[in-house]
N, C-alpha and C positions, 0 to 999 in steps of 0.2 A: 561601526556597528550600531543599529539602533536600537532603542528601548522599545518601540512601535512596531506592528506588522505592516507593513507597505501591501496596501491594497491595488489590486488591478481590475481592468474591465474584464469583461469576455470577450471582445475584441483585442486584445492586448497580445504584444505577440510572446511566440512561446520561449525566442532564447531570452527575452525581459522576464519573464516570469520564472524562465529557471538558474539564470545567471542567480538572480535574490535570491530564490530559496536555497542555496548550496551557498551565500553569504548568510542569510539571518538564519538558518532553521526552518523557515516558516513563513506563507504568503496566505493571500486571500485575495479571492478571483469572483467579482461581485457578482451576482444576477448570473450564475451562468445555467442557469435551468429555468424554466418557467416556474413559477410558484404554482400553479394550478399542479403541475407535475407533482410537486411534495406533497398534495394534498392524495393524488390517486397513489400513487406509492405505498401511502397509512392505510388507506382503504385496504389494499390488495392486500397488506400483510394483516390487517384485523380479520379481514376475510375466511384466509389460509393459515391462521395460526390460532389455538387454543385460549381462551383468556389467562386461562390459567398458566402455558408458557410466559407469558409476561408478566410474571411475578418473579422477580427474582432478587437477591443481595448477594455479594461476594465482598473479598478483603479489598476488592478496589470500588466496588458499587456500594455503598450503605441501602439497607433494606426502606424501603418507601417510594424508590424508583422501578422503574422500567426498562428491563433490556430484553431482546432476542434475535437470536443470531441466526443462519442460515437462511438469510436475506435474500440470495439467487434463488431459491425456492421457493421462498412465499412471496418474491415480488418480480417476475419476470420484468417488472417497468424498471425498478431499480438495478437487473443484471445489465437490461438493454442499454436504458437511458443515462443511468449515473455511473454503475461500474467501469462498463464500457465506452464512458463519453470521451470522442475522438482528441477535446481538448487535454485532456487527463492523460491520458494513455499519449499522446505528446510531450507532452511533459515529462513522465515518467519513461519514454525512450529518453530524456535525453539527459535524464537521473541514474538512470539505471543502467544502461547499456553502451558505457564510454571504451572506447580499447584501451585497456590497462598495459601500461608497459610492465614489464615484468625484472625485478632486480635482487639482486642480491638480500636486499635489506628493508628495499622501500617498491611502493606501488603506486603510480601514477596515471591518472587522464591523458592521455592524448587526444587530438581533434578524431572525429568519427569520418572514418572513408565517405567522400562523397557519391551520392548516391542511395546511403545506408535504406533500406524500407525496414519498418517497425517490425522488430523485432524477429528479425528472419536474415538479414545481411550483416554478419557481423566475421570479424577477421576469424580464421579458427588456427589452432597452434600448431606448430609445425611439428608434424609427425617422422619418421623414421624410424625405417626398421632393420636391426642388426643383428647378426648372428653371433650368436653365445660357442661355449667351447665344444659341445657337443654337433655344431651345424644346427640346431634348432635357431629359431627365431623368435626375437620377442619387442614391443610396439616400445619406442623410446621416446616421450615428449620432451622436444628440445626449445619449447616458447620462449621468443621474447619479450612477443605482446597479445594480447587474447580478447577477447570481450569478458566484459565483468561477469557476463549471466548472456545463455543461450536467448533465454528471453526472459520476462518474469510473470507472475499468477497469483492468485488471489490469497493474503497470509488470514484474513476475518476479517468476518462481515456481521455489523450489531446495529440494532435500533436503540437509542439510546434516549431514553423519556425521563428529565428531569421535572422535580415536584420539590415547591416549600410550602411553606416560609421559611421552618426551619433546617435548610438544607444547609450543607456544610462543602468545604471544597476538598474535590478529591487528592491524591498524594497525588503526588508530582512521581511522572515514571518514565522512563525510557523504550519504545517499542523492541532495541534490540535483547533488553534488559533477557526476553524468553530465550535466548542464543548465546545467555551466559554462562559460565566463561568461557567459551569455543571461539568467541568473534575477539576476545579479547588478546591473541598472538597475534592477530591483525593490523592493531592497532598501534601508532594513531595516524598511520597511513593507507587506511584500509577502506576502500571504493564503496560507495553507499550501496545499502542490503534491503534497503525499505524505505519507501516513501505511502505516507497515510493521509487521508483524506476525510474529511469530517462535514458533511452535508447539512445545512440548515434546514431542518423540517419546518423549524418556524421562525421566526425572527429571533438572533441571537444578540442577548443586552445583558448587561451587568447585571441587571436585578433578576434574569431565569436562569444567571449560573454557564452564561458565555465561555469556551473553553478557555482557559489559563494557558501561559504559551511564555516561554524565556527566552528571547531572541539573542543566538551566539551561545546557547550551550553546548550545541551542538560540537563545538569544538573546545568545552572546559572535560577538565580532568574528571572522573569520576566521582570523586568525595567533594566535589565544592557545590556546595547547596547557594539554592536563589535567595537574594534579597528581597524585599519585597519591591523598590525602586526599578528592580530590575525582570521584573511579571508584569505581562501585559495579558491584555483579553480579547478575544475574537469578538469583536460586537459587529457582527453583519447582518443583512438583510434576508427574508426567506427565500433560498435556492441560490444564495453562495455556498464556496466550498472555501476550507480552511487546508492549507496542506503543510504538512512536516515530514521533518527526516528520521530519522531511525534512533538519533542519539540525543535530540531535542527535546530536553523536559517539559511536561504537559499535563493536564489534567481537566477534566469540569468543575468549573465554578459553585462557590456555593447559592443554589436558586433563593431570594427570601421573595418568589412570588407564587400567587398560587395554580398560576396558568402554567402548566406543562411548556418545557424546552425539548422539542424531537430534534433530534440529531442522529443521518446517518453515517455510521461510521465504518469505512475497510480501507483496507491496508493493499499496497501491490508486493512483494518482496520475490527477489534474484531464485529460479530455478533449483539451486542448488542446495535453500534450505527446505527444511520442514515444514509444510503451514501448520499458520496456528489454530487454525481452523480446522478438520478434515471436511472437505467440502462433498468428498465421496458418499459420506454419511449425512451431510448437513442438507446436502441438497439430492434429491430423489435422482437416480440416469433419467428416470421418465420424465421429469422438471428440468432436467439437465435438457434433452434434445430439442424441449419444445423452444428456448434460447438461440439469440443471433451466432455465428458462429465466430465471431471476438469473443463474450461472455465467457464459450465453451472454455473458449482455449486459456481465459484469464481464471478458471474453475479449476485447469491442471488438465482436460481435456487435448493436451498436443505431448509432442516430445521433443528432444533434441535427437541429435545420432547416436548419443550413448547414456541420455537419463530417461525413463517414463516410456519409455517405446513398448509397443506390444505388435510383436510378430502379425502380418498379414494386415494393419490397419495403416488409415494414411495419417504420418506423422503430423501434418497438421490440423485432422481433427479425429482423435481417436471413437466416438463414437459412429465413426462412419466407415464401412468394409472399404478398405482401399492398397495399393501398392505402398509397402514397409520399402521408408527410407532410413532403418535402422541398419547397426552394423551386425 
């Protein structure tokens, strides 16, 4: 295990990149946006967002920074270009959406049917239907192995603008941490629920507060806290991406500079929880359609055959009248 994040290209291919991240917690994928890109992105959302929404403090943000969320809405560049970038959303099929065998006690990976397309070809469980004592009928799932998550969708989405000198580092936290303790009967054999992503608005350095990142928490118990030997820092370049897992402790650095650190930040997580986000609210329908139709569907805009469906629309983009392939 290393102490270090192992850096890749954007050429780099995606089982290299996701083999690591499912070993350390945590990778970093240099240059894979244009920096001019990070720049229109700030734009779009100072544009389309209040000043005064960007003020804000919380128990995980000290007051002096800058956050704000519903980022698919104030920055159509950021739903298109970074949410939806086709490198990511590979990666994250191949995080997210492994066939789980299913067992008594434990839950396991198996290889993914060849073939698989993102997030739409995946095993489903085996159904049967038997009759009870009365002659009625009732649906029995008898799985052995299933896909983790029909597909997954967007958990939040923040801009995240660090300011010092005297800035401090944030707690160290867990993304599952909001799905506690529900994830925790799952454990500690339980199929990843979340992989996040962390965008360099600007250039990311020790001195503006580079995210903090514990390579191999991801697999410590819960009560064992980081050494300091054992904390590393995302210092990359403007329009890398930083990615972790769901169990991987993490945090922002403390900034002692006085230049602003923008970092965007969203999370992808499995169909089956809650976001953390509502993106219903966070993002307008009318901001919602004006989006490529990946964006929609990473928004919560699709369904599976028996979660989020609504009668008479097409399962893969509900905002558009179409034939229901619901049950």
């Amino acid at each position: 295990m290393t102490t270090t994040l192992t850096t890749f290209d954007a050429n780099d291919s995606v089982e290299d990149i996701a083999a690591t991240l499912k070993q350390d917690g945590g990778v970093i994928i240099r240059g894979l946006a244009p920096e001019r890109l990070m720049d229109d992105v700030y734009a779009e959302i100072e544009a389309n967002v209040a000043p005064a929404d960007f003020e804000s403090s919380t128990d995980l943000w000290p007051e002096g920074n800058k956050t704000i969320g519903g980022l698919a809405g104030a920055s159509p560049l950021f739903a298109d270009r970074l949410l939806a970038h086709p490198k990511l959303l590979d990666v994250a099929d191949a995080v997210l959406l492994p066939i789980v065998r299913m067992g008594s006690s434990t839950r396991r990976a198996a290889e993914e049917p060849e073939g698989k397309k993102r997030q739409k070809d995946f095993r489903e469980s085996t159904v049967s239907i038997a009759e009870n004592y009365g002659g009625s009928t009732q649906v029995i799932f008898s799985a052995t192995e299933s896909a983790n998550c029909n597909y997954y969708q967007v958990g939040a989405t923040l801009l995240l603008e660090l300011y010092g000198p005297e800035g401090e580092n944030q707690i160290f936290h867990r993304e599952n941490a909001n799905y506690q303790p529900f994830v925790e009967a799952l454990l500690p054999n339980m199929p990843e629920i979340i992989m996040s992503a962390m965008w360099a608005g600007t250039d990311f350095t020790i001195e503006n507060g580079a995210t903090r990142l514990v390579p191999g928490s991801h697999e410590w118990p819960e009560e064992r806290v980081a050494k300091e030997h054992e904390i590393t820092q995302a210092v990359m370049p403007k329009g890398s991406v930083l990615l972790w897992l769901s169990r991987s402790l993490h945090g922002a650095g403390a900034s002692t500079s006085s230049d602003g650190r923008v970092g965007y930040f969203h999370s992808y997580i499995v169909d089956w929880l809650r976001q953390e986000e509502n993106q219903y609210i966070a993002v307008s329908t009318e901001a919602a359609r004006r989006l490529s139709l990946p964006a929609r569907q990473l928004l919560g805009y699709r369904s599976s055959k028996s979660l989020g469906w609504v009668k008479g629309r097409d399962q893969e983009d509900l905002l558009a009248k179409g034939v229901s392939g619901n049950i």
